[in-house]
N, CA and C of each residue as an Amber inpcrd file, in Angstrom:
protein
   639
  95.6150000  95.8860000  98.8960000  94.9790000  94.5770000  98.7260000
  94.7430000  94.3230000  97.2440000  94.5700000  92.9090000  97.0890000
  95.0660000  92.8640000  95.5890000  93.2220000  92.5930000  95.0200000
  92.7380000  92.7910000  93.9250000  91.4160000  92.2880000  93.7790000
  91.3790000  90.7530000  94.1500000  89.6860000  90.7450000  93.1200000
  89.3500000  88.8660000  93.5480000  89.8490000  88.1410000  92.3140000
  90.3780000  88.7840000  91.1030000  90.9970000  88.0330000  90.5580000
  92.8940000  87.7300000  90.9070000  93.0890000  88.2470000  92.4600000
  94.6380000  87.9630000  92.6620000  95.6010000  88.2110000  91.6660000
  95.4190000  89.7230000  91.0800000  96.6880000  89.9220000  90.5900000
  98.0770000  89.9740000  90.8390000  99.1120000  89.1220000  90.3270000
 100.1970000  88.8330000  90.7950000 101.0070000  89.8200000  90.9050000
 102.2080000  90.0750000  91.7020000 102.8130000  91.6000000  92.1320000
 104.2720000  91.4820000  91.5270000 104.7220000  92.3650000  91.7730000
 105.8230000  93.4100000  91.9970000 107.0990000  92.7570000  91.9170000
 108.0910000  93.7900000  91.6850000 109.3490000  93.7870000  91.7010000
 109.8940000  93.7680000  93.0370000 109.8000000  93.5690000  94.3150000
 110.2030000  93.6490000  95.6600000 111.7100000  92.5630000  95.0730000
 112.4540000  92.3280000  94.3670000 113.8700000  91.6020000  94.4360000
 113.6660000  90.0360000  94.6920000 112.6970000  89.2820000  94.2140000
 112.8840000  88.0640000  94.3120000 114.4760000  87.3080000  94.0520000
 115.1800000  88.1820000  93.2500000 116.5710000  87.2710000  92.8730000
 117.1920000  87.2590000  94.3580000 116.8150000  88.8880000  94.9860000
 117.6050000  89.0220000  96.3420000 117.0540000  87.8530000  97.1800000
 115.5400000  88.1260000  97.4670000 114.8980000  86.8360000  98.2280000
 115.6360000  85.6290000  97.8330000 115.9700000  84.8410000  96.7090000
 116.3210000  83.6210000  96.6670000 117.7900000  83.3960000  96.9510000
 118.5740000  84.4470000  97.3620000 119.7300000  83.9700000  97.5150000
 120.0780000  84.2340000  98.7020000 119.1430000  84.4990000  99.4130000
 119.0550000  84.4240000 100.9340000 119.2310000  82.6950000 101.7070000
 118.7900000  82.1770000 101.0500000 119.2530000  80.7040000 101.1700000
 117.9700000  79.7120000 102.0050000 118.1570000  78.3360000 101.7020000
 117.0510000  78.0800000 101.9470000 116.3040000  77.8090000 103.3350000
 117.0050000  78.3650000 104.0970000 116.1230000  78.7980000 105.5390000
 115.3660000  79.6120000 105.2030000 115.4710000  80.8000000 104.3000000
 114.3820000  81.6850000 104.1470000 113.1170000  81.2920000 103.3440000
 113.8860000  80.6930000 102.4090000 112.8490000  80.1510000 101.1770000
 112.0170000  78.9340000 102.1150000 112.6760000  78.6030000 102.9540000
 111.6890000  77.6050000 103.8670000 110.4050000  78.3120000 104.2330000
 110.9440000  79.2600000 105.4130000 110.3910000  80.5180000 106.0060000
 109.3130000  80.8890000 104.8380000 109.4540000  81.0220000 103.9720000
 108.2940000  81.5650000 103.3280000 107.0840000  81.2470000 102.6980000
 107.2260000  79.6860000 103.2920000 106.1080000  78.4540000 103.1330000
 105.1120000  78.6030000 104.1000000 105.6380000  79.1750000 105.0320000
 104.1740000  79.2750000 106.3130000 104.2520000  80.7700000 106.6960000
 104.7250000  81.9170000 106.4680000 104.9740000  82.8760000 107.0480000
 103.4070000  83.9590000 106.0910000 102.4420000  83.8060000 106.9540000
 101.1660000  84.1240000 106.3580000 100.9230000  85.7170000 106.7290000
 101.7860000  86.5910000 107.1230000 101.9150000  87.7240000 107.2860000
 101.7280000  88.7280000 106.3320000 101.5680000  88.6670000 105.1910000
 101.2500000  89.4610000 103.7220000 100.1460000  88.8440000 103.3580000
  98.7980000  88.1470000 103.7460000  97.6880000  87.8070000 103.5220000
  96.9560000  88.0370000 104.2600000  95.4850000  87.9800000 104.1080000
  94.8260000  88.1500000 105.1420000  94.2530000  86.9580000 105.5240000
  93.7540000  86.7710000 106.7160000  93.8740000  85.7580000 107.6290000
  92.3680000  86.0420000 108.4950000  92.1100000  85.0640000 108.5680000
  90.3870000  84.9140000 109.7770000  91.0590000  84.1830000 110.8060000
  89.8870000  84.2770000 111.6360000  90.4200000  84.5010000 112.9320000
  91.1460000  82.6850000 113.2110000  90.7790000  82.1240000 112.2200000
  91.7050000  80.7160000 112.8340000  92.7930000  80.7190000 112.2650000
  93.4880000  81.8550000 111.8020000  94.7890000  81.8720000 110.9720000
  95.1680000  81.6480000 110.0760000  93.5490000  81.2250000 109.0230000
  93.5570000  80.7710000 107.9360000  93.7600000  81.9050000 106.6020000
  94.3320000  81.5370000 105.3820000  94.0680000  82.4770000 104.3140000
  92.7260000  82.4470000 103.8840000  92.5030000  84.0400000 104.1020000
  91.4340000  84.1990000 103.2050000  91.1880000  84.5860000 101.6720000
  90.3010000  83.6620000 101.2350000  90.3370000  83.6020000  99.7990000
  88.9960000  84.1550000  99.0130000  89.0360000  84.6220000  97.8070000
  88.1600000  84.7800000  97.0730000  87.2600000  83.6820000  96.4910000
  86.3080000  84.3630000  95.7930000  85.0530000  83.2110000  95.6600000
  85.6620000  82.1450000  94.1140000  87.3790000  82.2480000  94.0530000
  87.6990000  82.3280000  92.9490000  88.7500000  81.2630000  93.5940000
  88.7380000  81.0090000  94.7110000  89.9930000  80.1080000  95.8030000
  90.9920000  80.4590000  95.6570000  91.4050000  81.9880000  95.3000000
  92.3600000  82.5210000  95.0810000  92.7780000  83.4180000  96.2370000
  93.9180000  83.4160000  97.2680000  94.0550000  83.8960000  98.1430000
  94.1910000  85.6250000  98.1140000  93.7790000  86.0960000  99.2230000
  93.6140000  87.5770000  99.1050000  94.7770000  88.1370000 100.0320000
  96.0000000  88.9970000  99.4800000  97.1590000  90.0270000  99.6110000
  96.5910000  90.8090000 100.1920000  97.4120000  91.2460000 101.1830000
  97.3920000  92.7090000 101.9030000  98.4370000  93.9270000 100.9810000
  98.5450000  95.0480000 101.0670000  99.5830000  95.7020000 100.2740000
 100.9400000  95.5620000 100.7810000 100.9300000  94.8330000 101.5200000
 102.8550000  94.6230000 102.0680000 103.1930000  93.0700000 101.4810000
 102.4730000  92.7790000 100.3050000 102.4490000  91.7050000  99.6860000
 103.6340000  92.0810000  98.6470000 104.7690000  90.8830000  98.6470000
 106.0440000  90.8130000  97.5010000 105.9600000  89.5190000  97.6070000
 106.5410000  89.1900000  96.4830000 107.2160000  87.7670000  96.0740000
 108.1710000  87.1790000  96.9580000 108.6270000  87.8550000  97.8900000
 109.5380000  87.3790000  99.1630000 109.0800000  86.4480000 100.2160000
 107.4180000  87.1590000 100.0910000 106.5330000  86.9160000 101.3860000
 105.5180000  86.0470000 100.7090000 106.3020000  85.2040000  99.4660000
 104.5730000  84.0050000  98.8280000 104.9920000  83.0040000  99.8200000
 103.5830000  82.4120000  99.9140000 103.1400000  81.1580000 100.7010000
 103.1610000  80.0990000  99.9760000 103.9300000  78.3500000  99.8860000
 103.3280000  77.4630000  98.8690000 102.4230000  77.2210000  98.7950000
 101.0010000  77.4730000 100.1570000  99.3130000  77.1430000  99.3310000
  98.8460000  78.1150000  98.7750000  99.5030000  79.2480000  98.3670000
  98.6490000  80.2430000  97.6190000  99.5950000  80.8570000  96.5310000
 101.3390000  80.7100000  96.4240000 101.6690000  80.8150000  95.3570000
 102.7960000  79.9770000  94.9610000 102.3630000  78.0050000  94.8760000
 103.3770000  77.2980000  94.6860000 104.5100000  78.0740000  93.6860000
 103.9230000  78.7540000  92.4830000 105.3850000  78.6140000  91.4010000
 106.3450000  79.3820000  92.0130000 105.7680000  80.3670000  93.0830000
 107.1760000  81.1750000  92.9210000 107.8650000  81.1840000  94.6410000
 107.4520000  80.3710000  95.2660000 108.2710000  79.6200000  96.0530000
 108.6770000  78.0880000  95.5710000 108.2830000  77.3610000  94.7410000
 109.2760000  77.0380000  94.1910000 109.9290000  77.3290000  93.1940000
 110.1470000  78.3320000  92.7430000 111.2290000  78.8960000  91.8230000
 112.5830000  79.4340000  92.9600000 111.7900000  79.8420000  94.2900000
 112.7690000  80.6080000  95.1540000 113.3860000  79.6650000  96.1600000
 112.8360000  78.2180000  96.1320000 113.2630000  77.2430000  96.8660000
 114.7600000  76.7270000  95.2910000 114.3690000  76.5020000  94.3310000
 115.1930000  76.1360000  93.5370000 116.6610000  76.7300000  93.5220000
 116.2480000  78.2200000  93.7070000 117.2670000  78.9640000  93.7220000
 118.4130000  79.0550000  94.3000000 117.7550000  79.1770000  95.9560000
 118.5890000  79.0660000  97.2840000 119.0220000  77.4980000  97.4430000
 118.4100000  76.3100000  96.5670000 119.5630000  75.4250000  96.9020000
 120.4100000  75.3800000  95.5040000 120.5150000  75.7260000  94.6960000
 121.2720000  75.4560000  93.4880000 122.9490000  75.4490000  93.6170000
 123.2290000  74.8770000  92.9830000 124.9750000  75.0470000  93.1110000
 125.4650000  75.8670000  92.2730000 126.7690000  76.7540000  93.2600000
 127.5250000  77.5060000  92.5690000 127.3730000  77.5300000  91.0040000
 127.5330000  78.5480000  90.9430000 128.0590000  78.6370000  89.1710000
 126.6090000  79.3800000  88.4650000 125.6900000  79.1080000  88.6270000
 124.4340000  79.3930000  88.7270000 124.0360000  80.4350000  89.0260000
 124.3310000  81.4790000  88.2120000 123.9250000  82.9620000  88.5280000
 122.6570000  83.8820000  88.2020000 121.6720000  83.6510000  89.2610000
 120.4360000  84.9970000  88.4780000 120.7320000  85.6110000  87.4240000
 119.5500000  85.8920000  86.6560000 119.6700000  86.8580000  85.8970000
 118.3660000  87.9620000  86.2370000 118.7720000  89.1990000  86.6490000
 117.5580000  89.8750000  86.6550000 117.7730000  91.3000000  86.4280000
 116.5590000  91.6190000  85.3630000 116.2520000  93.1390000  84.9640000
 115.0320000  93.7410000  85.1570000 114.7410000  94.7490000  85.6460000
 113.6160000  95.7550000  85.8440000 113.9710000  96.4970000  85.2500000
 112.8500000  97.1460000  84.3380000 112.7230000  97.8300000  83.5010000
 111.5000000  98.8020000  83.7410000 111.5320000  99.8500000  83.8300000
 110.0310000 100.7900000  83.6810000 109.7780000 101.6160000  82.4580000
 108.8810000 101.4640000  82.3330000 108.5140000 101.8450000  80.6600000
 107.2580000 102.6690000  81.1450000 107.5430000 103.8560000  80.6310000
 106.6930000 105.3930000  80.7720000 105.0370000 104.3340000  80.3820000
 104.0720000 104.6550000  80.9260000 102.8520000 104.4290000  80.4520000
 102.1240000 104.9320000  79.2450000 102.5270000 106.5660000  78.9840000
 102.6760000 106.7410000  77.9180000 103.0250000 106.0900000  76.9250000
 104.1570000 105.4890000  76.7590000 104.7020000 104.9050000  75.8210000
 104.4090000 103.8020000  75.4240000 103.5220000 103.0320000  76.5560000
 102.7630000 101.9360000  76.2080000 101.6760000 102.3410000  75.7900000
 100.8210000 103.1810000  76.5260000  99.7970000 103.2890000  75.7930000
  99.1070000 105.0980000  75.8440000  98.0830000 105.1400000  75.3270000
  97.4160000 106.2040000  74.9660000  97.0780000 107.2280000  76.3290000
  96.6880000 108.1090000  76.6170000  96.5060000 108.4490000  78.0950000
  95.2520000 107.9540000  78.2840000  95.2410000 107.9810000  79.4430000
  93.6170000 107.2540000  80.2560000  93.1660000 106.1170000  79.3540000
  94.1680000 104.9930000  78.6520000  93.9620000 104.3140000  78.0460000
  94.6810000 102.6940000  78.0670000  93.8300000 101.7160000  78.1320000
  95.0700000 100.5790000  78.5660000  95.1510000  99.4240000  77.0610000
  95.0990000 100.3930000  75.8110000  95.0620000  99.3700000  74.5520000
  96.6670000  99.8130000  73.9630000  97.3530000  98.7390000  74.3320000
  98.7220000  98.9580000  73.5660000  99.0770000  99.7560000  72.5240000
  99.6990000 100.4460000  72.2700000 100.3300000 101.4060000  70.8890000
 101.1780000 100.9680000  70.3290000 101.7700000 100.7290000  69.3260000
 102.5500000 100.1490000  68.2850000 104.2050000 100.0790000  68.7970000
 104.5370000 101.6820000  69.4820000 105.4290000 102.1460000  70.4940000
 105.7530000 101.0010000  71.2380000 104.6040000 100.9200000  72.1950000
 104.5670000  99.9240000  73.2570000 104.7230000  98.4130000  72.9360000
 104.2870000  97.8710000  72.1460000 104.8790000  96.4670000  71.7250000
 105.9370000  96.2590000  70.6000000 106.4900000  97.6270000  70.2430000
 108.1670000  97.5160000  70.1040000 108.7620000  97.2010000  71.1490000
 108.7150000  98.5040000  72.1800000 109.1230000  97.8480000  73.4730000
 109.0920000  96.7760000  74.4170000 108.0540000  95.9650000  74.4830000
 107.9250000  94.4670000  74.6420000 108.5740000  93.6950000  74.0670000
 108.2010000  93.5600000  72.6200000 109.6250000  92.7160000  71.6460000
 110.5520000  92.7140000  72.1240000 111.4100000  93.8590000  72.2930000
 112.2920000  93.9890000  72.8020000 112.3270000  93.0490000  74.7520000
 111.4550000  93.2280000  75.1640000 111.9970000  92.1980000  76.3360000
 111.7860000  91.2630000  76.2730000 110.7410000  90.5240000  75.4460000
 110.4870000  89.4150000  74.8830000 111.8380000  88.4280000  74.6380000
 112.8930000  89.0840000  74.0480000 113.8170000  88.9910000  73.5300000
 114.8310000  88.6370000  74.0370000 115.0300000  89.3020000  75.6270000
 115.3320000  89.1300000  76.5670000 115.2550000  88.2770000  77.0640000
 114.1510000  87.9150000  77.4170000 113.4850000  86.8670000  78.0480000
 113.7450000  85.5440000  77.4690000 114.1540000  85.1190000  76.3790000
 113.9960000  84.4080000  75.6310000 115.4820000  83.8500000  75.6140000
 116.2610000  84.8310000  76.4580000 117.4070000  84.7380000  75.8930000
 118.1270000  83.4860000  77.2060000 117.2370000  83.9440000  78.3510000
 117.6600000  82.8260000  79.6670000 116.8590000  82.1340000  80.1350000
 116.7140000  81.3350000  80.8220000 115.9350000  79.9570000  81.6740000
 115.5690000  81.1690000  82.5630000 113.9830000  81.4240000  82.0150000
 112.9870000  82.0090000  82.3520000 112.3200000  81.7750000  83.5560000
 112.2880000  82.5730000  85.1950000 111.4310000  81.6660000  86.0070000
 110.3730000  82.8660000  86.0390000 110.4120000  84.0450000  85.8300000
 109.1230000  84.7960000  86.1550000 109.3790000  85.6150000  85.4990000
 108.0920000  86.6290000  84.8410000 108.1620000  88.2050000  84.7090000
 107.2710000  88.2880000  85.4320000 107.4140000  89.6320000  86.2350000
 106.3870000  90.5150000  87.2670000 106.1170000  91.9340000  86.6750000
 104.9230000  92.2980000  86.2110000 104.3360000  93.3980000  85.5320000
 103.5430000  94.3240000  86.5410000 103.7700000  95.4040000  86.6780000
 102.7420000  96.3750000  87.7870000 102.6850000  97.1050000  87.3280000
 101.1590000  97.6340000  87.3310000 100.8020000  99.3710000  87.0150000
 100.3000000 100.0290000  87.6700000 100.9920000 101.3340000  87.0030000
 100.5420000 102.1520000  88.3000000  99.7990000 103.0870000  87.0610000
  98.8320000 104.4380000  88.1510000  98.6350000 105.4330000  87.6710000
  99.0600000 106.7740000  88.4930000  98.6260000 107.9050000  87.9760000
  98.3820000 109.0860000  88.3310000  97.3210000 109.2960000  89.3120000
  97.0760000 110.3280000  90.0220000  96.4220000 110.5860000  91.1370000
  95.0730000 111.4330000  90.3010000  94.9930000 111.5540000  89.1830000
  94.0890000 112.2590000  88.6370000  93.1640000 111.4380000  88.2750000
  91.9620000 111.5220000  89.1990000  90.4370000 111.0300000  88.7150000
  90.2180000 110.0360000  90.3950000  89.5810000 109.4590000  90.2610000
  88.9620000 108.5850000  91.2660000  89.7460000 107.1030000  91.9090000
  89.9560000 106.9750000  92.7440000  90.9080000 105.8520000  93.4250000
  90.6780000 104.7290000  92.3890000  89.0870000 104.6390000  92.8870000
  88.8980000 102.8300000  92.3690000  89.1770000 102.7160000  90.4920000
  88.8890000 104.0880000  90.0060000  89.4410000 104.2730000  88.2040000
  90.3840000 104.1860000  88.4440000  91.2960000 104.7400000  89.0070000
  92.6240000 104.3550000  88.7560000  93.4230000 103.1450000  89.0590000
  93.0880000 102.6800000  89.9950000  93.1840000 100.6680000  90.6240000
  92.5940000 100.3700000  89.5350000  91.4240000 100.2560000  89.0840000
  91.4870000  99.3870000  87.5060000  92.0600000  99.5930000  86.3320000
  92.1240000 100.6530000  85.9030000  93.3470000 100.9100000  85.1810000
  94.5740000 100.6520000  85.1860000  94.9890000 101.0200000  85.8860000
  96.5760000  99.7930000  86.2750000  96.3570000  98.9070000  86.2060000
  95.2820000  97.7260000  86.2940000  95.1690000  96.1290000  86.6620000
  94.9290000  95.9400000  85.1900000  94.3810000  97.2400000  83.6420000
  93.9180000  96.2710000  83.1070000  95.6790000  96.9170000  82.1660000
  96.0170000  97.6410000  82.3770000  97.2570000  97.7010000  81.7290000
  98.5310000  96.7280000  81.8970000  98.6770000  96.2290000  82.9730000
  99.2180000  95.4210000  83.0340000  98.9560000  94.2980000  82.6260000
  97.4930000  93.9370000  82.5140000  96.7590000  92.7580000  82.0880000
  97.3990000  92.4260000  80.2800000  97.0540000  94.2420000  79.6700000
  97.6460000  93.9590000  78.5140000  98.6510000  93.8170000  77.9470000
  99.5590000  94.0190000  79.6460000 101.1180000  93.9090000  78.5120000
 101.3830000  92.5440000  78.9120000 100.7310000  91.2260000  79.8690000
 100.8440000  89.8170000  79.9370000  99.9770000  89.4830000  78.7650000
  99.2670000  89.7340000  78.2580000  97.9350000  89.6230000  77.5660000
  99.1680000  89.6450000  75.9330000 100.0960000  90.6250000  75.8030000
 100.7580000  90.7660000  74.9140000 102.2150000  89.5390000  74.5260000
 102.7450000  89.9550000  76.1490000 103.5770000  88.8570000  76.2520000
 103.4470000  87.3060000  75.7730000 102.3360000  87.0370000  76.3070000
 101.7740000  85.5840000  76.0650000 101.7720000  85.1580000  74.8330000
 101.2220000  86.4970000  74.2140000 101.4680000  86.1440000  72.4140000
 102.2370000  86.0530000  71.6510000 103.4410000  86.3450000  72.2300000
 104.3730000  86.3960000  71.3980000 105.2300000  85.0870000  71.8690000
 104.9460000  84.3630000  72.9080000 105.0430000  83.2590000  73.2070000
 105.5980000  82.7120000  74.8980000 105.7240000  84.5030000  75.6190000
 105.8150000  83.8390000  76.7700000 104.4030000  82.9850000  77.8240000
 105.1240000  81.5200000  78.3780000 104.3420000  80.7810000  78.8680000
 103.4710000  81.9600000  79.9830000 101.6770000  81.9400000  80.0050000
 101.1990000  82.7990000  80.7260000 101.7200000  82.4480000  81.9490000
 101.9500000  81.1920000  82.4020000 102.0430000  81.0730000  84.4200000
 103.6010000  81.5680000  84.0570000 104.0960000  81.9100000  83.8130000
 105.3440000  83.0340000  83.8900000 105.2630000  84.4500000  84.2250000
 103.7420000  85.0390000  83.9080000 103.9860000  86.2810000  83.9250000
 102.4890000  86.5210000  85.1660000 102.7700000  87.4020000  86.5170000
 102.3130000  88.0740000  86.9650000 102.3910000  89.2090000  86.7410000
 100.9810000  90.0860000  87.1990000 100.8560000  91.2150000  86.6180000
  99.7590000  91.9260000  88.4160000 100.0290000  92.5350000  88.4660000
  99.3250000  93.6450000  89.6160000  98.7370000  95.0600000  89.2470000
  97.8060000  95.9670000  89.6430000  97.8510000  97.3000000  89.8220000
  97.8970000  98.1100000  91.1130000  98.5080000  99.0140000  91.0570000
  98.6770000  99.5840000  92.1580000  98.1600000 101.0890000  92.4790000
  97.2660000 100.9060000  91.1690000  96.5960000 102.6380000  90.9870000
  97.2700000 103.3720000  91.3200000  96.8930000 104.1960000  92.5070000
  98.2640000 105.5580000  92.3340000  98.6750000 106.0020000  93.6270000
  98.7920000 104.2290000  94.1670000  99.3880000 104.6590000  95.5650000
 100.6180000 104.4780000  95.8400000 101.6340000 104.2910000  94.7580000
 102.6580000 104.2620000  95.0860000 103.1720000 105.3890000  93.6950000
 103.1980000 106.8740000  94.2280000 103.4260000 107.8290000  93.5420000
 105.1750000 108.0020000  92.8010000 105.5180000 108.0790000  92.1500000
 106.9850000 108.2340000  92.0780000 107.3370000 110.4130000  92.6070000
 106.4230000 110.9210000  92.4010000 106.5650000 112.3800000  91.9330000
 106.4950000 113.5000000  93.4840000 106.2710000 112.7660000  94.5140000
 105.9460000 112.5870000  95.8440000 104.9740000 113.7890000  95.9690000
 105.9580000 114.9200000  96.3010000 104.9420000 116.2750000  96.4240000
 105.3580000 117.5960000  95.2360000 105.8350000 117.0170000  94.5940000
 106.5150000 117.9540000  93.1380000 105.7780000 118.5100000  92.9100000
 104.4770000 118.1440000  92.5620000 103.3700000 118.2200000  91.8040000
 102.1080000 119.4940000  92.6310000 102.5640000 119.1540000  93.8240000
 101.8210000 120.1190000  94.7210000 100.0230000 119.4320000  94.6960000
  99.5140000 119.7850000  95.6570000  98.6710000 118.7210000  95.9050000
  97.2140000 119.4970000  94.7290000  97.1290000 119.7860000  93.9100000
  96.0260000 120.5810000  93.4640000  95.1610000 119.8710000  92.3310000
  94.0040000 119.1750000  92.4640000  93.5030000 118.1760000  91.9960000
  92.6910000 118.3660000  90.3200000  92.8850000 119.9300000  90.5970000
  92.0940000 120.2060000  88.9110000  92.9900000 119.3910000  87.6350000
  92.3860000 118.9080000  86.9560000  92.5800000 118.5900000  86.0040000
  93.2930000 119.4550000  84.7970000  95.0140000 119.9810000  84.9000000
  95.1120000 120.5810000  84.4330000  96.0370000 120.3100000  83.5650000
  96.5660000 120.8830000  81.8960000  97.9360000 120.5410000  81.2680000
  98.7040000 120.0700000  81.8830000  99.1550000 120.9000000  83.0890000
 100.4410000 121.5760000  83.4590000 100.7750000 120.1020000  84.5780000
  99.4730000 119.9900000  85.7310000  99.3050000 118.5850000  86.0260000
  99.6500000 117.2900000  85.3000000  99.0890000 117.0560000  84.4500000
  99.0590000 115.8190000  83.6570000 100.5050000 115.7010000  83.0760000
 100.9700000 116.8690000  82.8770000 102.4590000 116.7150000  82.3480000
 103.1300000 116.2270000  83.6740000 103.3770000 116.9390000  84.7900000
 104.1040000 116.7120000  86.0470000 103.8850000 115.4390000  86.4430000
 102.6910000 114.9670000  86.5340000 102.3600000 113.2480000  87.1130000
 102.8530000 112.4460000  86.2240000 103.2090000 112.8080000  85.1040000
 103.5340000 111.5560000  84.1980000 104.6420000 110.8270000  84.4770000
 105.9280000 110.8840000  85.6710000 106.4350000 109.4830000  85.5680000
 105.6250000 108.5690000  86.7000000 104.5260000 109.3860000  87.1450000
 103.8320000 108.1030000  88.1340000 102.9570000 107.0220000  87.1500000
 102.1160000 107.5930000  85.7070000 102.1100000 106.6850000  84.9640000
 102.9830000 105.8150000  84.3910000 102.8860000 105.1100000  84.5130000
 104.0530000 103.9460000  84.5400000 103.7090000 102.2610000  84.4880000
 104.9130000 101.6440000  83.6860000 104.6070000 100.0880000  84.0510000
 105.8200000  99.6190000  84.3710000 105.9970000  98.8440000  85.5790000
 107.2650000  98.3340000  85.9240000 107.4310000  96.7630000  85.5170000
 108.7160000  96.2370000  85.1400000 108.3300000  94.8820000  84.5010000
 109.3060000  94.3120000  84.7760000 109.6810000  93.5210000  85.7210000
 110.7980000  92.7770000  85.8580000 111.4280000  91.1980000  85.8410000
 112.1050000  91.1370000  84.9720000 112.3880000  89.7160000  84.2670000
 113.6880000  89.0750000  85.0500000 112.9660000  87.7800000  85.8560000
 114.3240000  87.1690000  86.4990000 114.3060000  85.0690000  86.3250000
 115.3560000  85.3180000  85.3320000 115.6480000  83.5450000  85.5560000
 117.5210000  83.6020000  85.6340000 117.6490000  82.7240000  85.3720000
 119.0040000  82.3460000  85.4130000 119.8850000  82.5860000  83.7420000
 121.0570000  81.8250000  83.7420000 121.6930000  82.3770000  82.4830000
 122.2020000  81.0990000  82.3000000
């Protein structure tokens, strides 16, 4: 579930979603199955009128009353004419490398590496970047769900400055429930070197940039 400020999600393949065609992109105007819902079938929202995600929440499954831009970006898509080809890259960039450990203030490292997609980005008819962070399993659930939310925060927080439009960029955390390292690591919770080295590709930020060309 996403907080009450509705952080925006994930890489789930929106380019794939939109070229599914527009029966689907229809379909995904009322299909309220990735939200949560009271008992009259309504979305339930935060004190912020911002609708509240379940974790089987992707960009496949947005609703137009709770995320016009990117059903219509995915309605645009699926009717467009030939010739008109997505452009889309995911990229994961070590967390490390963005930033410090147990730390979500960019490193010099890390907004080289942004520039660099910035750059990217800049380069095609831009309809979204989607930013998610994750962490490591080391320390406390709810520390680690905010930590991811505010790392990602800073690499939109970064983006923006350098001039991508903010309603372009969603950003999510996913603390450290979606592990990359599965059971490598062996389940042993002390806080150790040897640990912190092994979990490190679950620190991570995934960032994926999709418009057209």
């Amino acid at each position: 579930m996403t907080n009450k400020f509705a952080k925006k999600s994930l890489l789930v393949l929106l380019a794939a979603g939109l070229s599914l065609g527009a029966t689907v992109a229809q379909a995904q105007t009322t299909d309220k199955s990735a939200y949560l819902t009271d008992v009259r079938n309504e979305v339930a929202r935060s004190g912020f009128g911002l609708c509240w995600r379940t974790g089987y929440w992707t960009p496949a499954a947005a609703i137009a009353e709770c995320d016009p831009d990117l059903v219509k970006a995915a309605t645009a898509k699926a009717a467009d004419a030939a010739g008109v080809k997505p452009a889309s890259a995911k990229i994961t960039l070590s967390a490390d490398a963005l930033f410090d450990f147990d730390k979500a203030v960019l490193r010099a490292e890390g907004k080289s590496k942004l520039d660099e997609l910035v750059t990217k980005a800049k380069a095609i008819n831009l309809e979204v970047i989607i930013a998610v962070g994750h962490a490591d399993r080391i320390g406390k659930d709810a520390y680690n769900q905010k930590l991811s939310e505010r790392r990602a925060a800073a690499v939109k927080e970064y983006l923006v400055s350098k001039g991508i439009e903010a309603n372009r960029v969603y950003t999510e955390g996913k603390g450290e429930k979606q592990p990359v390292t599965g059971d490598k690591c062996g389940k042993s919770e002390k806080k150790t070197k040897a640990l912190i080295e092994c979990l490190q590709p679950d620190r991570r930020v995934e960032i994926e940039v999709i418009g057209t060309k």
